[in-house]
N, C-alpha and C positions, 0 to 999 in steps of 0.2 A: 833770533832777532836781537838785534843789543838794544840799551836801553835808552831812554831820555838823553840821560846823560852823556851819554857814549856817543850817541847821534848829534848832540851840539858840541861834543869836541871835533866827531869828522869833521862837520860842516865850518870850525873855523880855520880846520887845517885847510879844505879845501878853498875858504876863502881868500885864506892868506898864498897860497899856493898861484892860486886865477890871479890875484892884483899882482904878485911878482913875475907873471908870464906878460901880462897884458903890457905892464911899464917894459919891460926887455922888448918886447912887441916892437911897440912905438918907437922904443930909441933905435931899434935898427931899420924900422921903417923911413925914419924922420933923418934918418942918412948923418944925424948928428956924430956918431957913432960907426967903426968898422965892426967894433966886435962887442959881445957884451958877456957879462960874467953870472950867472946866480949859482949863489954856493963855489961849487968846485968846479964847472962846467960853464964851458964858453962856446957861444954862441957866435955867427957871424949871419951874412944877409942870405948865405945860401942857407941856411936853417930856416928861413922865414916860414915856407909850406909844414915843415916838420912842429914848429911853435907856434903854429894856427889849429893845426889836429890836435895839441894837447892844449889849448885854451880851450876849446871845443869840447876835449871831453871834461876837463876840470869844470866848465857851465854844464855839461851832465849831471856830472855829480852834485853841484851847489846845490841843483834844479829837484834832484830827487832826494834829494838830506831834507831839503824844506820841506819838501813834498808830507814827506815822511812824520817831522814835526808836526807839521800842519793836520793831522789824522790822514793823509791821503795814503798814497799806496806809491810804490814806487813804479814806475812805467814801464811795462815791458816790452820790447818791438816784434815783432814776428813777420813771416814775410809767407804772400800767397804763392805758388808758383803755377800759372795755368799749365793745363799742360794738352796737347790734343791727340787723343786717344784713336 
C-alpha cells in the first residue's frame, strides 16, 4: 500500500485530471465549441458518452484517494448472481 504521501500526490493528479475533463465537458456541451483539445488529444461532441465514463471514473478515484486519507478503506464492488438450481 503506498504511503501518505504517495496517496496526496495521486489524489491531486486525480483532481486536476476530473476539473480538466469536467471544463472540456461543458464547453462541448455548451455548443460554445466543435471540438476541444486536453494535451495532445481532441475531442468533439461525439465523445461526449466516452468523456462522461472517464469523469465518472476520475470521481472514483478522487472518492477512494480521500477515502483512504481519511483512515477509510477503499470500496470494493462485488456482485450477487442468483441463480435457480
Amino acid at each position: 500500500m503506498a504511503n501518505r504521501t504517495e496517496i496526496k500526490a495521486r489524489l491531486e493528479f486525480w483532481r486536476e485530471a476530473l476539473a480538466k475533463l469536467r471544463k472540456a465537458y461543458l464547453a462541448l456541451l455548451d455548443g460554445g465549441v466543435k471540438s476541444y483539445s486536453i494535451d495532445d488529444r481532441k475531442l468533439t461532441r461525439f465523445d461526449l458518452p466516452e468523456l462522461q465514463d472517464k469523469i465518472e471514473e476520475a470521481e472514483r478515484k478522487v472518492d477512494e484517494l480521500e477515502a483512504l486519507l481519511n483512515g477509510g478503506r477503499v470500496r470494493k464492488s462485488f456482485a450477487i448472481l442468483p441463480r435457480d438450481w
